[in-house]
C-alpha positions in Angstrom: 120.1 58.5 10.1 119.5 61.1 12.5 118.7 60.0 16.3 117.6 62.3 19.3 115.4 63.0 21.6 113.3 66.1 22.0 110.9 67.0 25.0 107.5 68.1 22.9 106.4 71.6 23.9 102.6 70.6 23.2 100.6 71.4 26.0 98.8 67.4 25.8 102.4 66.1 25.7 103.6 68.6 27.7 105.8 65.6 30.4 106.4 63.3 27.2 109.7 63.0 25.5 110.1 61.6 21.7 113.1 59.8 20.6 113.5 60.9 16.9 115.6 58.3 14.3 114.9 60.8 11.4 114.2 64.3 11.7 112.9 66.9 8.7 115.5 69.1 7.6 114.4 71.4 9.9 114.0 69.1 13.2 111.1 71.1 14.6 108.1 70.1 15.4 105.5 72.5 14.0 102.4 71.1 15.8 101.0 69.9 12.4 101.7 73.1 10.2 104.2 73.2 7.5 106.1 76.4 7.6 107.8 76.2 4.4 109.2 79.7 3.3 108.6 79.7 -0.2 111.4 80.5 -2.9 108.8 82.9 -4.5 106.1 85.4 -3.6 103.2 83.4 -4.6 100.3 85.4 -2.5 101.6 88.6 -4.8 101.7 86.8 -8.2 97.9 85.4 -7.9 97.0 88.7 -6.9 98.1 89.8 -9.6 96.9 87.6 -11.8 93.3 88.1 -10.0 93.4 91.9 -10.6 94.4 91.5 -14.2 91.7 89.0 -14.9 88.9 91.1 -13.4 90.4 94.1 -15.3 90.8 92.5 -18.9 88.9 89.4 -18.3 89.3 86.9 -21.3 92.1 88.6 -22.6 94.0 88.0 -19.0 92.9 84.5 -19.1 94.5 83.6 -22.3 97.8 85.7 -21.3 98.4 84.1 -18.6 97.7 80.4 -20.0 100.2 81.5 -22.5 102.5 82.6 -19.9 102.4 79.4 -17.4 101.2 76.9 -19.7 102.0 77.5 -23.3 98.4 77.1 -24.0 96.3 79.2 -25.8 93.6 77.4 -28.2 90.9 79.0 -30.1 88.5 78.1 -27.3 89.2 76.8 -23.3 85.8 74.7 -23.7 85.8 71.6 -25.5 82.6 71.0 -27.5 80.4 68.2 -27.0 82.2 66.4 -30.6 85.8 67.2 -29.4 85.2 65.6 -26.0 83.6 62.5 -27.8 86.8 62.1 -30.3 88.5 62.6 -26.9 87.3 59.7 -25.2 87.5 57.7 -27.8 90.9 57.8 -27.5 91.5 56.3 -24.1 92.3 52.7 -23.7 89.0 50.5 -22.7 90.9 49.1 -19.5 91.4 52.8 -18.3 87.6 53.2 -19.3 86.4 50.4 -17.3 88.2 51.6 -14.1 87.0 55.0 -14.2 83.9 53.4 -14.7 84.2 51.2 -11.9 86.0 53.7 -9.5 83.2 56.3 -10.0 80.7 53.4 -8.9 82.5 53.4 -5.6 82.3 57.4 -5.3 78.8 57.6 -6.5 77.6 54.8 -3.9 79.5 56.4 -0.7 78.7 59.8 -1.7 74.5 58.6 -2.2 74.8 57.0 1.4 76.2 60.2 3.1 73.3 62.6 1.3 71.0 59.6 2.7 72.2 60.6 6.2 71.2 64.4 5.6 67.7 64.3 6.8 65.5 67.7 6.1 63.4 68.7 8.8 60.5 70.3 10.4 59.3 70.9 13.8 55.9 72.0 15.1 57.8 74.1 18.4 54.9 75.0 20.2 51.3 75.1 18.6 50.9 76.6 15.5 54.9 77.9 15.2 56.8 75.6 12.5 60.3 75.5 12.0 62.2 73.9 9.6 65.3 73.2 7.3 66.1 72.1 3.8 69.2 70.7 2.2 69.7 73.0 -1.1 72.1 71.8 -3.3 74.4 75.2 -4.4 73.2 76.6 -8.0 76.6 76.7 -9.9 80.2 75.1 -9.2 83.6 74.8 -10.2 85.7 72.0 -9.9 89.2 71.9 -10.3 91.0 68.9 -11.8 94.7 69.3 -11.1 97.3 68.2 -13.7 100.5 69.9 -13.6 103.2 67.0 -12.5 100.2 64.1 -13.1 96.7 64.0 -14.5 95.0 63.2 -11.4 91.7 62.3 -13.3 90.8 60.8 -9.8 89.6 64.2 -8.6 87.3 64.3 -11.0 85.5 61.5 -9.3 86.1 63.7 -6.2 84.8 67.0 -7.2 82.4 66.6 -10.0 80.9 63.5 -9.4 80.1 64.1 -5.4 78.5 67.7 -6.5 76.4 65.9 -8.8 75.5 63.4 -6.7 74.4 66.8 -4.3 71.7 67.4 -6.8 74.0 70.8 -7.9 72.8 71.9 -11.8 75.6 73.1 -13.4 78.9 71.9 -12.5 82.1 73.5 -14.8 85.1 71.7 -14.9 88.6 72.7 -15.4 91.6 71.2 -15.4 95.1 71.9 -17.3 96.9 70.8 -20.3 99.8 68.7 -19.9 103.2 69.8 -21.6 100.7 71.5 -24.4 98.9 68.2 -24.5 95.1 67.6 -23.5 95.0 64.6 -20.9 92.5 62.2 -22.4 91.6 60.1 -19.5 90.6 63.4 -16.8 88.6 64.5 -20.0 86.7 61.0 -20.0 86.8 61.0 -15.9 85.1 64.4 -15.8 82.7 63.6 -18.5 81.3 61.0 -17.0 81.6 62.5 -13.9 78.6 65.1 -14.9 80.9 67.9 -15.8 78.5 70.4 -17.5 81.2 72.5 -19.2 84.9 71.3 -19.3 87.3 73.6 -19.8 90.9 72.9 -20.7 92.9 75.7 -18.6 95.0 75.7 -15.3 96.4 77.5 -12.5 95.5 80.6 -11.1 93.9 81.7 -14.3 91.5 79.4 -14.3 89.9 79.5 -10.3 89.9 83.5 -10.7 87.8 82.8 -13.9 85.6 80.8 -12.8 85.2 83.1 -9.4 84.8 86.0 -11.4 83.5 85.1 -14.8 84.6 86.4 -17.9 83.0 87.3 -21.4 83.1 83.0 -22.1 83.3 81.8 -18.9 80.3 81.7 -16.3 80.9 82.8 -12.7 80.5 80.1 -10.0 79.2 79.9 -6.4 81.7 77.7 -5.3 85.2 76.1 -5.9 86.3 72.8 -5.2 89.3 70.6 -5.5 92.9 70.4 -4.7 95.8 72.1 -6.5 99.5 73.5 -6.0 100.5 76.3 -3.9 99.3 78.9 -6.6 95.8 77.3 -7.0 95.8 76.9 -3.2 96.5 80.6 -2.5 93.8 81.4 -5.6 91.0 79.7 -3.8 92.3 81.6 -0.3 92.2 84.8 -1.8 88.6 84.4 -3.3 87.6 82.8 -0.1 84.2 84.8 0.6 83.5 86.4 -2.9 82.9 82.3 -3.6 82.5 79.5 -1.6 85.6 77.1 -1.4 85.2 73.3 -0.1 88.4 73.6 2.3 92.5 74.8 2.0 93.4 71.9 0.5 97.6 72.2 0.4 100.9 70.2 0.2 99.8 66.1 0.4 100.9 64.7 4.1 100.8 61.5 5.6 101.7 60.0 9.0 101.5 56.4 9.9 100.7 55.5 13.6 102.4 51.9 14.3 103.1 49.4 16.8 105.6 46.9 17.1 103.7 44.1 15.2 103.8 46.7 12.0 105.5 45.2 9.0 108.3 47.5 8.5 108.5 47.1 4.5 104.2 48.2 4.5 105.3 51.1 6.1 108.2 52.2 4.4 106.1 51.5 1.0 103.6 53.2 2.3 105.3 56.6 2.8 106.7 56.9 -0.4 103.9 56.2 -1.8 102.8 59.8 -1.0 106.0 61.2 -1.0 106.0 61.5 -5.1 103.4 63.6 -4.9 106.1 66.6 -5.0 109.3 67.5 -3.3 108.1 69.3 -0.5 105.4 66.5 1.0 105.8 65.4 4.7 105.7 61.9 4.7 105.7 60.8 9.0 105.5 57.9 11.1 105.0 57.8 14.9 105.9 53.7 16.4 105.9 52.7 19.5 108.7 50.2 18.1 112.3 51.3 18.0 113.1 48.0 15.7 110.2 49.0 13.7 111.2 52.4 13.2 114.8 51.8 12.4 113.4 49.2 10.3 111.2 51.7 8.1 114.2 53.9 7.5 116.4 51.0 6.5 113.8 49.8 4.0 113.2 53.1 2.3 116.5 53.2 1.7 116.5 50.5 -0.3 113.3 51.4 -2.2 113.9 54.7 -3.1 116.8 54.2 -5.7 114.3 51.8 -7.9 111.4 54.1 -7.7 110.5 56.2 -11.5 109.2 59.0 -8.8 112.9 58.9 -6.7 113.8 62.7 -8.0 110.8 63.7 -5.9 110.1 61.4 -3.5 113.8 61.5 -2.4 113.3 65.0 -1.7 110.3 64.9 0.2 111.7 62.0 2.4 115.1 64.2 3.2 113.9 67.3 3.9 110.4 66.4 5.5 110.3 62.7 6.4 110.2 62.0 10.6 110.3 59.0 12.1 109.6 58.7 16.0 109.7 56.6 18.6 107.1 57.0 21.8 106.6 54.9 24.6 102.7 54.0 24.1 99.9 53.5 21.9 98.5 56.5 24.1 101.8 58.8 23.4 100.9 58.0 19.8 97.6 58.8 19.5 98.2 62.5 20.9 101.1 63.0 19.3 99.0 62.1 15.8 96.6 64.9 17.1 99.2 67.7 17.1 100.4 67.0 14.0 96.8 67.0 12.6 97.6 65.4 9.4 95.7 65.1 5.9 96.5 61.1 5.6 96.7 58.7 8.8 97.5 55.1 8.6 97.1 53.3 11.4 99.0 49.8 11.7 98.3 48.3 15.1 96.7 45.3 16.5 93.3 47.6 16.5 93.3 49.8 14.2 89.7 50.4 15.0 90.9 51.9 18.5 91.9 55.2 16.9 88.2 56.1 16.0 87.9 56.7 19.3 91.3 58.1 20.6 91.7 60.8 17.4 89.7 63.8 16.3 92.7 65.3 14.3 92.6 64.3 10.6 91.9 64.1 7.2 90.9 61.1 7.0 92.1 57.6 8.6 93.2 54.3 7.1 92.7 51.3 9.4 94.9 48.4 9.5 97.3 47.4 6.6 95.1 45.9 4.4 94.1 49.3 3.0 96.6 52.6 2.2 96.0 56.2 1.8 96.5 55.1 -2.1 93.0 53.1 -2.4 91.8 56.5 -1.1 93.3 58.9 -3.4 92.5 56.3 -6.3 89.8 53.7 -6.0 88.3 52.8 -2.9 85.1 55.6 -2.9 86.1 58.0 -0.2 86.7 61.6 -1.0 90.4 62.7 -1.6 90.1 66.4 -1.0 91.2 66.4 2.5 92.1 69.0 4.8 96.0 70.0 5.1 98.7 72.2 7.3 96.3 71.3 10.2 93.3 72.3 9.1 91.9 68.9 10.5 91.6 70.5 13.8 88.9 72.3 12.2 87.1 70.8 8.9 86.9 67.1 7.6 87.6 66.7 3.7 85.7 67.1 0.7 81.9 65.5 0.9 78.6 65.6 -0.8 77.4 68.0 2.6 79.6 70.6 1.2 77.9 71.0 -1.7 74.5 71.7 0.8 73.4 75.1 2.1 70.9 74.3 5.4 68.4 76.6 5.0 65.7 77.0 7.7 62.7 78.3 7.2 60.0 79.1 10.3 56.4 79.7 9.6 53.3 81.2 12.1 49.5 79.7 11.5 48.3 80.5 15.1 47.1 84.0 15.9 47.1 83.5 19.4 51.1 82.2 19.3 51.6 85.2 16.3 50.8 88.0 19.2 52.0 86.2 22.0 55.3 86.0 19.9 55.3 89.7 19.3 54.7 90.4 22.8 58.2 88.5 23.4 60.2 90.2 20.5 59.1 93.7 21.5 60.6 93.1 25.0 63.8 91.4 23.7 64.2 93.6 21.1 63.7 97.1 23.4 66.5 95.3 26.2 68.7 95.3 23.1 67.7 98.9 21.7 66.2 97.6 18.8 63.2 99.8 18.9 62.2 99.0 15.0 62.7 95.1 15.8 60.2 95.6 19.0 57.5 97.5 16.7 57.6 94.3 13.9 56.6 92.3 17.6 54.0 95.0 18.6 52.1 95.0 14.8 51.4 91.1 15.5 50.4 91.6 19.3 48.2 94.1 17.9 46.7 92.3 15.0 46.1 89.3 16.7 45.4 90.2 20.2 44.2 93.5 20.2 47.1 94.8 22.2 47.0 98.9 22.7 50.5 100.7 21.3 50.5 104.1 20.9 52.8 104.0 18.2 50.8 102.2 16.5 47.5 104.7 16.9 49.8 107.7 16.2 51.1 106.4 13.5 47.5 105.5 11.7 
C-alpha cells in the first residue's frame, strides 16, 4: 500500500494537499486524462485499414475480418431466417431480461424526446422563426464483443436511435472466438436493428462510414469499443457523425466516512474487469474508510473469475485519496472528470449541485455504475479521458439535428428587413448579401437602388 501526500497543481485546488494510500503506477495526477502510451501504433493501423477499405472496399472488409477475427462467412448480414434460428437459441430467462431491460431504456429514452419541444416564434409581425427536431436518416450502431458480448449496448445504441424516430438503423457487432453471440443478436433484434451485421473492429465502423458494394453508408456512428474502434470513429469524425469518444471504462467513487468500505471496494472492481488498463478511483474524506477499501479489495480480488484483469487495472491505475472535506472532494471529482461517479455520502443528492464534470453520477449506495451499464434504463455510452468537461453521454438528442427554419408573410417587415441586411451586410463588405436586402426593400417598399435600375 502506497501512502503520500502530493500538493495538486490544479488551479481550483491550487492550496489543497491530498494524502494518497494507493497511487496508479504512475502516481500523477493527469487532471482526468489517461495518458497511456500504447504498446502499438494504433492511429497508423486503422488508417490503414481505412485507406484499404475505401480502396478495395468489400474485399478489404473481409481481409481484415480474416486478419483480426478469423471470420470470414459467405455474408456479414444475417438474414431475417438465420437471426430467427438465432434467437431461438437463447435461454427464455436471458429473453425475459432483455425484454424487461429494454422496457427501462425505451421508457427513459421516450421521456427525454418528450422534453425536446419543437418551436416557433412570431418575432415581430409577420417574421416566423422556428426549429424542428429531425431524427438523422441512416445510423450505425456498434455492439462491442471482443472480451464480452456486451448485448447491453444494443439497448444503448439501437434501441435509443429508434426511439429518435431514425429509419434505418444497421447494426454491427463481432463474433466471439469464431462464434456468433446469440443473446446481442436477440438484444439488437429487438432493439429495431434494421440490418445486423456480424463483423468487428475497425473493419466494420470504416464500412459502415464509407459503404461498400454490400454494406450501406451511414450518417452517424454510435457506441463504445476498444482503442481501435475508438480511434476508427476519431478518424472519421466529420465525414460521419459520431455520438461521443467513448474510451477506456473509468470510475471514481466520492465517499465520506459513513461509506461502507466492502460497497466500495466491490464496487471498483466491478469496473475494473472491464480490461487491464481501466482506472478504477476513490476520493474519501475518511482515512479509515480508505485504508479500509484497499484492505477489502485485497481480499476480493483473488476469488474474482475476472482477477487476471481486474488485478491489473487496480495495480497499475487504481487511486485511493484521502481530502479533508466533502468540498475538497467534490473539486477534486471535477478535475478528474470521470466517465462513472459514485457518490456514497450522507447526501448523495448534494453532488447535483456541486459537480458538472461527468459521465454520469450514481447517488447513494443503493444503486452502482453496474445497474447502469446493465439494467436500470440510463444510457451507457458515456463520455471518457475527460471528455465530461465537454459532452454528457449517449441520449436519444443525439440522434436529433435542430433545424431552424424562418419564414417572411409581411411585406412591410420583408423590405424593412432588407433595408437592415443591406447595411449590415455593406459594413461587412458583403456587397452581394446587401443587394439580396435591397431586391426586398425594393419589391416591397418601392425603395430606389441603382443597381437595381442598371441592372434591368
Amino acid at each position: 500500500m502506497d501512502s503520500s501526500t502530493h500538493q495538486s497543481s490544479s488551479s481550483a485546488s491550487q492550496s489543497s494537499s491530498y494524502q494518497y494510500l494507493k497511487t496508479r503506477k504512475d502516481s500523477k495526477l493527469t487532471n482526468g486524462t489517461e495518458k497511456i502510451k500504447p504498446a502499438i501504433d494504433v492511429s497508423a493501423i486503422v488508417n490503414g485499414v481505412i485507406d484499404d477499405v475505401r480502396a478495395e472496399g468489400d474485399v478489404a472488409v473481409r481481409r481484415y475480418s480474416e486478419k483480426f477475427d478469423k471470420w470470414s462467412p459467405k455474408s456479414f448480414q444475417l438474414s431475417e431466417r438465420e437471426i430467427k434460428d438465432i434467437i431461438a437459441t437463447v435461454p427464455e430467462q436471458t429473453m425475459m431480461d432483455i425484454i424487461e431491460v429494454q422496457k427501462n431504456v425505451r421508457k427513459f429514452a421516450e421521456a427525454q424526446l418528450a422534453t425536446l419541444k419543437e418551436l416557433e416564434l412570431e418575432i415581430q409581425p409577420g417574421v416566423f422563426l422556428g426549429h424542428k427536431n429531425v431524427p438523422i436518416a441512416s445510423v450505425g450502431a456498434y455492439i462491442p464483443g471482443g472480451r464480452y458480448p456486451l448485448l447491453a449496448s444494443a439497448h444503448m445504441t439501437i434501441l435509443t436511435a429508434k426511439v429518435a424516430g431514425v429509419p434505418k438503423v444497421v447494426g454491427m457487432t463481432p463474433p466471439i472466438n469464431g462464434e456468433i453471440p446469440n443473446a446481442t443478436i436477440a438484444a439488437m433484434y429487438h432493439a429495431g436493428a434494421n440490418e445486423i451485421h456480424i463483423l468487428g473492429g475497425t473493419q466494420a465502423i470504416a464500412a459502415m462510414a464509407i459503404g461498400t458494394e454490400t454494406i450501406s453508408k451511414v450518417d452517424f456512428i454510435a457506441g463504445p469499443g476498444n482503442a481501435f474502434v475508438a480511434e476508427a470513429k476519431r478518424q472519421f469524425f466529420g465525414e460521419v457523425g459520431i455520438d461521443l469518444f467513448a474510451g477506456l471504462t473509468e470510475v471514481l467513487i466520492v465517499s465520506d466516512e459513513h461509506a461502507d468500505p466492502f460497497t466500495i471496494a466491490t464496487d471498483l472492481l466491478s469496473q475494473a474487469e472491464h480490461g487491464p488498463d481501466t482506472p478504477a478511483v476513490l476520493i474519501t474524506t475518511s482515512e479509515s474508510v480508505g485504508r479500509k477499501t484497499v484492505e477489502y479489495v485485497d481480499k476480493i480480488l483473488p476469488n474474482l473469475s475476472t482477477k487476471a484483469l481486474a488485478s491489473v487495472s487496480w495495480e497499475d491505475f487504481g487511486e485511493v485519496i484521502v481530502v479533508k472535506d466533502l468540498d475538497e472532494a467534490w473539486k477534486l471529482a471535477d478535475i478528474y472528470a470521470m466517465e462513472h461517479v459514485q457518490i456514497f455520502t450522507q447526501s448523495p443528492r448534494e453532488a447535483l449541485e456541486k459537480m458538472r464534470n461527468y459521465g454520469a453520477l450514481f447517488l447513494g449506495e443503493k444503486t452502482c455504475v453496474s445497474y447502469g451499464d446493465k439494467v436500470i434504463g440510463t444510457n451507457h455510452v458515456l463520455p471518457t479521458r475527460g471528455a465530461a468537461k465537454y459532452t454528457g453521454g449517449l441520449w436519444v438528442g443525439k440522434y436529433l439535428k435542430t433545424c431552424t427554419y424562418q419564414e417572411v408573410r409581411s411585406e412591410k417587415a420583408s423590405g424593412e428587413l432588407g433595408k437592415l441586411c443591406g447595411r449590415a451586410a455593406r459594413a461587412e463588405n458583403f456587397e452581394g448579401h446587401a443587394r439580396s436586402g435591397d431586391l426586398r426593400a425594393s419589391n416591397y417598399l418601392k425603395d430606389s437602388y441603382p443597381w437595381i435600375e442598371n441592372a434591368k
